[in-house]
C-alpha positions as CSV (number, residue, x, y, z in Angstrom):
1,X,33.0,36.4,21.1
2,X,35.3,36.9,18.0
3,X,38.7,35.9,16.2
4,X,40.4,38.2,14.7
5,X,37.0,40.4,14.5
6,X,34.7,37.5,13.0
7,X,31.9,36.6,14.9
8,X,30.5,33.2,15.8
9,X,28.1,32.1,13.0
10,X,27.9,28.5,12.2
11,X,30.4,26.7,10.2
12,X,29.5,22.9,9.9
13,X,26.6,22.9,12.9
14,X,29.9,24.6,15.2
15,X,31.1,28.4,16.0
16,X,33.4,29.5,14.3
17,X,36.1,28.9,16.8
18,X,34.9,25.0,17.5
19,X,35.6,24.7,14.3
20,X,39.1,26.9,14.1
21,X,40.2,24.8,17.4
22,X,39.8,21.5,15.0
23,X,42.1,22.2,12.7
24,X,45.5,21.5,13.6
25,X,47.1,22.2,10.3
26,X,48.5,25.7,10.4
27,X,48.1,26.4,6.4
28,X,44.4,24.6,6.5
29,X,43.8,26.9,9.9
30,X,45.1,30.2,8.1
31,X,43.5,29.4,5.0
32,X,39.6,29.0,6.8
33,X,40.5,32.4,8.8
34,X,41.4,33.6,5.2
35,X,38.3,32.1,3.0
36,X,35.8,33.0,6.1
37,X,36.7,36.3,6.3
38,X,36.1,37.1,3.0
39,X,33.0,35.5,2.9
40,X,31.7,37.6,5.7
41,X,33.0,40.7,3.7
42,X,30.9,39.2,0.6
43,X,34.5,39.5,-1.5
44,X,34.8,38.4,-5.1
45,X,38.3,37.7,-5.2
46,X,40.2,35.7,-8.1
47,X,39.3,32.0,-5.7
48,X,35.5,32.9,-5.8
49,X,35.6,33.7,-9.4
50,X,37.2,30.5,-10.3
51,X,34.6,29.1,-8.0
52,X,31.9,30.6,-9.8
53,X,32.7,29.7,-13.7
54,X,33.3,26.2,-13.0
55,X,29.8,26.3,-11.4
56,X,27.9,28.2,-14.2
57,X,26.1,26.9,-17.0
58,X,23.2,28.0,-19.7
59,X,20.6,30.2,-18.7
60,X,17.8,28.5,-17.0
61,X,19.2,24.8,-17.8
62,X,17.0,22.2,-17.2
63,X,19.1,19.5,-17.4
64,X,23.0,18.7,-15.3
65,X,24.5,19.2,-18.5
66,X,23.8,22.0,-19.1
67,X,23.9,23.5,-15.9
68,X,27.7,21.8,-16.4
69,X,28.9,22.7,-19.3
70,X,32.5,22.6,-18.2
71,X,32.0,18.6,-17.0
72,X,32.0,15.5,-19.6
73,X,28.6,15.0,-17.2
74,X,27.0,11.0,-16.8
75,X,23.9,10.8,-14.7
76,X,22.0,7.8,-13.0
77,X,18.5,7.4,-12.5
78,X,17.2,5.1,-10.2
79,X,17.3,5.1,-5.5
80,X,20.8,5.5,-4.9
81,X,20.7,4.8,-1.1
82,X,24.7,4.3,0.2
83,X,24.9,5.8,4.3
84,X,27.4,8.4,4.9
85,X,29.3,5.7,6.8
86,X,29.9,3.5,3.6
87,X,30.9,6.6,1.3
88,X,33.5,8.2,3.2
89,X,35.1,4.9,3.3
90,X,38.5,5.4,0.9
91,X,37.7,2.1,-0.6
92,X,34.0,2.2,-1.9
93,X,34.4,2.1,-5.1
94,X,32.6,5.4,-6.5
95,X,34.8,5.2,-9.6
96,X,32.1,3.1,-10.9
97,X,29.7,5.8,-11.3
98,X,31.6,7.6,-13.5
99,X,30.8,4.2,-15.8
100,X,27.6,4.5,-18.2
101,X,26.4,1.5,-17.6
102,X,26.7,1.6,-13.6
103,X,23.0,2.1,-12.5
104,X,22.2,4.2,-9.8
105,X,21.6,1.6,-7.1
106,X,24.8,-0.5,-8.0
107,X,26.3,0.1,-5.1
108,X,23.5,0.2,-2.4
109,X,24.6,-2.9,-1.1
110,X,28.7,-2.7,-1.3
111,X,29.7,-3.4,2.5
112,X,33.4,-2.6,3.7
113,X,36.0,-5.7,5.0
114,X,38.2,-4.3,7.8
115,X,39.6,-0.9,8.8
116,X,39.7,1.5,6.4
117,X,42.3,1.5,4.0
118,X,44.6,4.2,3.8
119,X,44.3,6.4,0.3
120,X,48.0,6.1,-0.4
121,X,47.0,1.9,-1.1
122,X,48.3,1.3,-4.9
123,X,44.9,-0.1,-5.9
124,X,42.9,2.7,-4.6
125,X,45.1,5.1,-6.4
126,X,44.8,3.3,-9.7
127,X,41.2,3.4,-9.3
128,X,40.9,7.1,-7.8
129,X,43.2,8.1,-11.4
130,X,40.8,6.1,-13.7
131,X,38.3,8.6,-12.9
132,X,40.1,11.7,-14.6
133,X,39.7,15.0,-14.9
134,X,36.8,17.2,-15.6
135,X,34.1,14.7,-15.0
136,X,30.8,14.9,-13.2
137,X,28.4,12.0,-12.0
138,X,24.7,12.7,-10.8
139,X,22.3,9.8,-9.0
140,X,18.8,11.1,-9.2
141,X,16.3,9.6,-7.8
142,X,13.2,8.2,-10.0
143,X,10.7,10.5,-8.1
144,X,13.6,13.7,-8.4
145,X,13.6,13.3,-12.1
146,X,10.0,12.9,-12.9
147,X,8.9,16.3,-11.1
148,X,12.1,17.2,-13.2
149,X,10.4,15.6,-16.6
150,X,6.9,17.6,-15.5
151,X,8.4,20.6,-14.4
152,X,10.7,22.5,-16.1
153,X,10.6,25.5,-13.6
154,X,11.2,23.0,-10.8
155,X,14.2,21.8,-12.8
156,X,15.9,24.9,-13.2
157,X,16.0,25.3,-9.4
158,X,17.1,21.7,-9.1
159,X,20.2,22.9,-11.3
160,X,20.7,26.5,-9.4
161,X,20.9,24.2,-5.8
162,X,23.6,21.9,-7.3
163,X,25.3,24.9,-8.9
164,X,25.4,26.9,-5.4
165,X,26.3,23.4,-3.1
166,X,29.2,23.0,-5.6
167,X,30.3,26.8,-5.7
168,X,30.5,26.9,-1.9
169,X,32.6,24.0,-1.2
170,X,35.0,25.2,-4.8
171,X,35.8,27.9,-2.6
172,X,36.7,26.4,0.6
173,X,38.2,23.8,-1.3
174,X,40.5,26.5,-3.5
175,X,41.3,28.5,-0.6
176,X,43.4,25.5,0.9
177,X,45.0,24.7,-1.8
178,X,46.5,28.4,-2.5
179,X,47.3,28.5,1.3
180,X,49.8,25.5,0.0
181,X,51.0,27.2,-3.1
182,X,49.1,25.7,-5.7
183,X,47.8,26.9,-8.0
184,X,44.0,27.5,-8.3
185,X,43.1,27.1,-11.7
186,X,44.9,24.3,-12.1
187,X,43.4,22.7,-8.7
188,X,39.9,23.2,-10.6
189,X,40.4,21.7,-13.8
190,X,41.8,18.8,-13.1
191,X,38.7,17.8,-9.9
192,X,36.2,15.5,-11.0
193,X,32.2,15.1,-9.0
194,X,29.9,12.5,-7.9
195,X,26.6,13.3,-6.4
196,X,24.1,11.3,-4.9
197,X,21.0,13.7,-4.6
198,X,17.9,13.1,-2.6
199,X,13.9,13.8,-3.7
200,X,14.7,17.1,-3.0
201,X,17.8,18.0,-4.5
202,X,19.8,18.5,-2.1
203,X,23.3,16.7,-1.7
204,X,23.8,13.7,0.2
205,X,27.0,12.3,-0.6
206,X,29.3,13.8,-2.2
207,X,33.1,12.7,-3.5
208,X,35.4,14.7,-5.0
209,X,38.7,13.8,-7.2
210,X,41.6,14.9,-8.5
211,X,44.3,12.3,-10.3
212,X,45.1,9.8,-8.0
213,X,43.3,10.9,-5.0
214,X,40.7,12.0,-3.0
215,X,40.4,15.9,-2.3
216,X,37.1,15.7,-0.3
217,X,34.2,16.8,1.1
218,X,34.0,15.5,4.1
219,X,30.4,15.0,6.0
220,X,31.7,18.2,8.0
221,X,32.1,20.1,4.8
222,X,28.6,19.3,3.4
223,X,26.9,20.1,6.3
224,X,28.5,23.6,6.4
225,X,27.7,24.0,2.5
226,X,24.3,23.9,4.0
227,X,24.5,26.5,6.8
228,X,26.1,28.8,4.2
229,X,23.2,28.5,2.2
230,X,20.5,28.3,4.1
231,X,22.4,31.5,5.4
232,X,22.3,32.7,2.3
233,X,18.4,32.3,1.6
234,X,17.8,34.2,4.4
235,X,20.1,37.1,3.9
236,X,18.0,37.4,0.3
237,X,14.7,37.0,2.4
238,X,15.6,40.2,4.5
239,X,17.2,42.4,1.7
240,X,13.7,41.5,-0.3
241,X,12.1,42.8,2.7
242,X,14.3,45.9,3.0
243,X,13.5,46.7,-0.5
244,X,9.4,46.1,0.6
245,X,10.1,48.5,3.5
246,X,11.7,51.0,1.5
247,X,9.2,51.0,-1.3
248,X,6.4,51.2,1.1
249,X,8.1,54.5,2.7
250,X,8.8,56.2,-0.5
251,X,5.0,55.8,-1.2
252,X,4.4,57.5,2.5
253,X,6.7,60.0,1.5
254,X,5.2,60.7,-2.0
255,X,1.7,60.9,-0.2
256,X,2.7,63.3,2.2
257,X,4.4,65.7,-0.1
258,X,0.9,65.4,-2.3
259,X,-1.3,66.1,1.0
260,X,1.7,69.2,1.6
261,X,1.3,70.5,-1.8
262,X,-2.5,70.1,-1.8
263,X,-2.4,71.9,1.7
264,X,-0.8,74.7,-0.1
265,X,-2.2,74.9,-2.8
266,X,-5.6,75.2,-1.0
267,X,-4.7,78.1,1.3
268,X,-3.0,80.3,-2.3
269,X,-6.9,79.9,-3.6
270,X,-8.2,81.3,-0.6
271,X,-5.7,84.2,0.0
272,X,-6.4,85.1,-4.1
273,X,-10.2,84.9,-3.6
274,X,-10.6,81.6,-5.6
């Protein structure tokens, strides 16, 4: 089955049209249709370049900062552990992280009172805006950051994951916000980060911030950051085995047209007596 000519690969652990059926807002809908399509095309267009410089840093950093260059970046060592639950409340209070003397587990045992409060709530905006612009927050793990410390190789790919998690949901997120006019660079600039990693690198909660509010992702939109990229490994797992497959042939080839010209060659000695 197919919308619109994509197929049905995974977006957030659902086809593509569980997913489309979800979305009852007709700019978010168009804009998915939009930002899908042209990642099935593999399209550079002006949102996934945007995307892509606000997710690039130095060569082979070792280190968040500079793998963020483009971020005033704090990190937090220590065992963040805050459940999914808890952080997509809109009142835990992950403004603190973005404070240098918040440690990492500071808010492991911050428990919500009642429903959850809506984001318009005067106090929560005063606290989303104190965050600002440009800003990023990392909670690492003590046992992350020492095979960090003893391994700088293993720390560069630490930094390439975070850089690709954060480049995928740049896009989706940039792709809504053109479909309601904004405009993109702008919408980039001015989002701020928090992170909580876990041993492995890999992104466990996540919250994202522009002045004043909250632009996401939700647990739905991290677990399809991880489709696409696990997607993504495996795509470069079969072109590397293309490229083995094609090698391997060309050698074939090369040995045949040796054995040919050999062949040849052979049978002009005998027909000139040699």
């Amino acid at each position: 089955m197919s919308i619109n000519g994509i197929g049905t690969d995974s977006y957030m652990g659902e086809t593509y049209e569980e997913r489309l059926s979800k979305i009852t807002d007709k700019n978010a809908a168009n804009a998915f249709r939009a930002a899908y399509a042209k990642k099935m095309a593999g399209s550079t267009d002006y949102i996934s370049r945007v995307s892509k410089a606000f997710s690039t840093g130095k060569v082979n950093a070792t280190n968040f900062k500079d793998a963020f260059p483009q971020y005033d970046v704090i990190t937090h060592v220590g065992n963040p552990d805050v459940s999914q639950a808890n952080w997509q409340r809109n009142d835990f209070p992950f403004w603190k992280y973005f404070q240098k003397n918040t440690s990492a587990d500071a808010l492991n045992d911050w428990r919500p009172t009642g429903p959850n409060p809506p984001q318009t709530r005067s106090d929560l905006q005063r606290n989303y805006g104190s965050v600002g612009s440009g800003r990023m927050a990392v909670l690492i793990p003590d046992k992350l950051q020492e095979k960090m410390d003893a391994d700088p190789a293993y720390a560069q790919k630490i930094m390439k994951k975070l850089q690709d998690w954060k480049e995928d949901y740049d896009r989706w997120d940039n792709t809504v916000a053109a479909s309601y006019g904004m405009n993109v660079a702008e919408h980039q600039a001015l989002k701020s980060y928090v992170f909580q990693l876990d041993e492995n690198g890999d992104v466990v909660n996540c919250t994202v911030t522009a002045p004043g509010r909250i632009t996401g992702p939700s647990k739905e939109e991290q677990e399809q950051i991880r489709a696409e990229q696990e997607e993504k490994r495996k795509r470069r797992v079969k072109y590397i085995e293309i490229l083995r497959q094609n090698s391997e042939m060309r050698k074939m080839q090369a040995q045949e047209y040796l054995e040919l010209f050999q062949s040849q060659y052979a049978k002009f000695d005998l027909l000139n007596g040699r």
